[in-house]
FIVEXDREN-851806 format. One line per field, with one value per residue (C-alpha): residue in one letter; y, x, z. Coordinates in steps of 0.1 Angstrom, whole numbers, plus 5000, padded with zeros to 4 digits. Each point is the difference from the previous one (the first is absolute). Layout:
# FIVEXDREN-851806
res	A	... $
yy	Y	... $
xx	X	... $
zz	Z	... $
This chain:
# FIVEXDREN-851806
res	X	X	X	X	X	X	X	X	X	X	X	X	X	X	X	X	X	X	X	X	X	X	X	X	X	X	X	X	X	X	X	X	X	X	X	X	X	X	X	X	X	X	X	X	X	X	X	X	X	X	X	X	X	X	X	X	X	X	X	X	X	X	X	X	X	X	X	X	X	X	X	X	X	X	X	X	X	X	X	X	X	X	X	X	X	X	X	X	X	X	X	X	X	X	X	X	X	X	X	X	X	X	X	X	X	X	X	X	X	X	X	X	X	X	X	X	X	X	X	X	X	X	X	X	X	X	X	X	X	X	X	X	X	X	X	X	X	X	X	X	X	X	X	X	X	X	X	X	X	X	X	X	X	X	X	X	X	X	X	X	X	X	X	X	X	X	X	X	X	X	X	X	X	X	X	X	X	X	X	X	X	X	X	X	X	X	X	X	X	X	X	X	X	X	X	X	X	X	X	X	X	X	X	X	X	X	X	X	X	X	X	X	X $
yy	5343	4970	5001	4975	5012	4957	4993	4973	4996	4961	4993	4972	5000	4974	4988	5017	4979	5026	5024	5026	4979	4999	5041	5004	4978	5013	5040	4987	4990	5032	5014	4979	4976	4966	4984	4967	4987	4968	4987	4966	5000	4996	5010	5033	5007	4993	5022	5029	4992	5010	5029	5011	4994	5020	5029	4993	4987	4968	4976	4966	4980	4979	4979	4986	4993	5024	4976	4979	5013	4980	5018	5035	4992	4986	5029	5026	4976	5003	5040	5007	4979	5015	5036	5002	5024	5009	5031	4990	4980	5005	4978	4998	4964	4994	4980	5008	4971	4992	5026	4984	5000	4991	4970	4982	5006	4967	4997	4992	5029	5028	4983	5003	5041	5000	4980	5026	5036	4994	4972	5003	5034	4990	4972	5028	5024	4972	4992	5034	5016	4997	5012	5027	5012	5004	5020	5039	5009	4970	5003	4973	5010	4980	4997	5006	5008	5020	4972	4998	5028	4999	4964	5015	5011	4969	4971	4968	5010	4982	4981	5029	5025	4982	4991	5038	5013	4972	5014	5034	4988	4977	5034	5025	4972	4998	5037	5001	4977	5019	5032	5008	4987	5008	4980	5018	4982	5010	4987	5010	5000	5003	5006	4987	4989	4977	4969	4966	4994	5036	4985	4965	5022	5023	4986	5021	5028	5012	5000	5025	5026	4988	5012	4973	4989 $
xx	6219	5004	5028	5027	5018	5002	5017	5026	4995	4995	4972	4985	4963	4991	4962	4998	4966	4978	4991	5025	5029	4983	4997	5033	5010	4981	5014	5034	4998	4981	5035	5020	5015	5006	4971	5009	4962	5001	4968	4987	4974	5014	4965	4998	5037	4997	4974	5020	5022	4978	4990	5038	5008	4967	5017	5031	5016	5023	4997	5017	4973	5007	4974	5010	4984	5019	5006	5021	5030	5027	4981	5008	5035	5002	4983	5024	5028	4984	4993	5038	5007	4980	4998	5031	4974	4966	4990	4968	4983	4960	4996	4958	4992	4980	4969	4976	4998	4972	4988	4996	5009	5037	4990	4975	5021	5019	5033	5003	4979	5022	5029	4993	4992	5037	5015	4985	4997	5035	5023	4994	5012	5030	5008	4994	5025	5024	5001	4996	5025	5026	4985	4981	5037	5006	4979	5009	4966	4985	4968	4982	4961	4984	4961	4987	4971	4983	4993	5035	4996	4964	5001	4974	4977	4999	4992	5002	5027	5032	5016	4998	5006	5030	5012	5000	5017	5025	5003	5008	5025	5019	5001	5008	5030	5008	5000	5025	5025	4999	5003	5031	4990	4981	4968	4970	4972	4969	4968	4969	4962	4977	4972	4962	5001	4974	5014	4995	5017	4980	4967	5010	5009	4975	4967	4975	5014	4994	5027	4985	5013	5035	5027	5012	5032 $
zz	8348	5024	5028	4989	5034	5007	4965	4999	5039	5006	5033	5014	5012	5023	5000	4969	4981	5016	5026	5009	4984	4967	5001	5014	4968	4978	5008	5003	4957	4994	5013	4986	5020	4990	5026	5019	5009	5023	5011	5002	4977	4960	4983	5021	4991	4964	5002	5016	4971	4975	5020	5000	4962	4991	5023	4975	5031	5010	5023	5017	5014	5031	5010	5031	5037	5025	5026	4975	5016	4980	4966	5015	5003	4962	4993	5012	4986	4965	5003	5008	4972	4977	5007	5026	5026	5008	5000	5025	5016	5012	5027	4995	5006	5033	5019	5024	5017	5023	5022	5036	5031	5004	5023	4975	4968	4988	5004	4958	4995	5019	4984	4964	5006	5013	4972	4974	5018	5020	4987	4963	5004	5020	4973	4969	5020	5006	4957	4989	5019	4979	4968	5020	5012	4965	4988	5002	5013	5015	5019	5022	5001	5029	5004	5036	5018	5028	5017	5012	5025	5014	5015	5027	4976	4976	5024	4980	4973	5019	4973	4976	5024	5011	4967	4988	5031	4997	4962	5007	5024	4976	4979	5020	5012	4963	4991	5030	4985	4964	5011	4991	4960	4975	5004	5022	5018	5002	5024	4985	5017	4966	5020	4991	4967	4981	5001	5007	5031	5012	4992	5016	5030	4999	4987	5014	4979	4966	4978	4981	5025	4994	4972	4982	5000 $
C-alpha cells in the first residue's frame, strides 16, 4: 500500500524537468501532494506530466526560467490566490558554472551562478513567504552541497562554492526569522548522485558508481 502521508499537501519543485527535481517531483505525487514543477524546458515538463498522471497524481506545470524574477513574484501572487498556502517548496534548481580559477572566470560567467544558486532563491523566499506562512506545516527544502565547506580541498570550484555557502546562509538567516511559526527550513547536502551537473563536474568518473537521483 503506497504512503499518501503528502495528500492534499500543495509543494513547489524548482528545476523540476529532471535530475533530482524530477525525482523529488515525481515521489512527492506518489504521496500525494499536488506537485508545482517549474523548469524551463516545456517538453521535459509535459513529460513529467505524464509521468505524474500515470502515478494517478496531479500536477501545475510552471515552465519558467528562474532568473525571471518578476515571474516568481506572479507566481507566488497566483499560488495564494489559488490555494491560499503552500505546503513546500524544494528549492532544487542550480548550475555549476565554470570551474576556474577565480581570477580567469568572466565577470558574466560568475554572475549568472549567483543569479540562480543565490538570488533566485532570495526572490522565491521573498514571493512565497506569505503563502508558506500559511500553511500549518510549511517546509522549505534547500539543495546544497559539500562543496560549501572544503574550499581548500576543491581548488577551482569558487562561484559554486561560493554560491552554496552564500545559500546556506540566506537559510539558516531565514529559518531564524520563522522560528517562532510553523514553517521549518531545511539545508540539504544529497551527496554524489548521477546527474548531469555531477558528470559535467566530474567527468573522469563513472556514473555507474553513482545512485541515481
Amino acid at each position: 500500500m503506497q504512503n499518501k502521508d503528502c495528500a492534499g499537501r500543495v509543494v513547489l519543485v524548482t528545476g523540476a524537468s529532471r535530475g533530482i527535481g524530477k525525482a523529488v517531483a515525481l515521489e512527492l505525487a506518489r504521496r500525494g501532494a499536488h506537485v508545482m514543477a517549474l523548469a524551463r524546458t516545456q517538453g521535459a515538463l509535459e513529460e513529467l506530466d505524464d509521468e505524474i498522471r500515470a502515478l494517478g497524481g496531479a500536477c501545475t506545470l510552471v515552465p519558467c526560467d528562474i532568473k525571471d524574477y518578476d515571474g516568481l513574484d506572479r507566481l507566488g501572487a497566483s499560488i495564494f490566490e489559488r490555494w491560499g498556502r503552500l505546503d513546500g517548496l524544494v528549492a532544487n534548481a542550480g548550475i555549476l558554472g565554470i570551474l576556474s580559477p577565480l581570477g580567469h572566470i568572466d565577470p558574466e560567467r560568475f554572475d549568472a551562478v549567483m543569479a540562480v544558486n543565490v538570488t533566485a532563491n532570495w526572490r522565491l523566499i521573498r514571493a512565497l513567504d506569505l503563502p508558506l506562512r500559511k500553511s500549518a506545516a510549511g517546509r522549505v527544502i534547500m539543495l546544497s552541497s559539500g562543496v560549501a565547506h572544503r574550499a581548500k580541498a576543491l581548488a577551482y570550484w569558487g562561484p559554486y562554492a561560493v554560491s552554496k555557502a552564500a545559500l546556506e546562509m540566506l537559510g539558516r538567516t531565514y529559518a531564524a526569522e520563522t522560528m517562532l511559526t510553523n514553517l521549518k527550513i531545511m539545508l540539504v547536502n544529497p551527496g554524489p548522485l548521477r546527474t548531469r551537473m555531477r558528470a559535467a563536474a566530474m567527468p573522469d568518473e563513472d556514473p555507474e558508481d553513482l545512485a541515481p537521483p
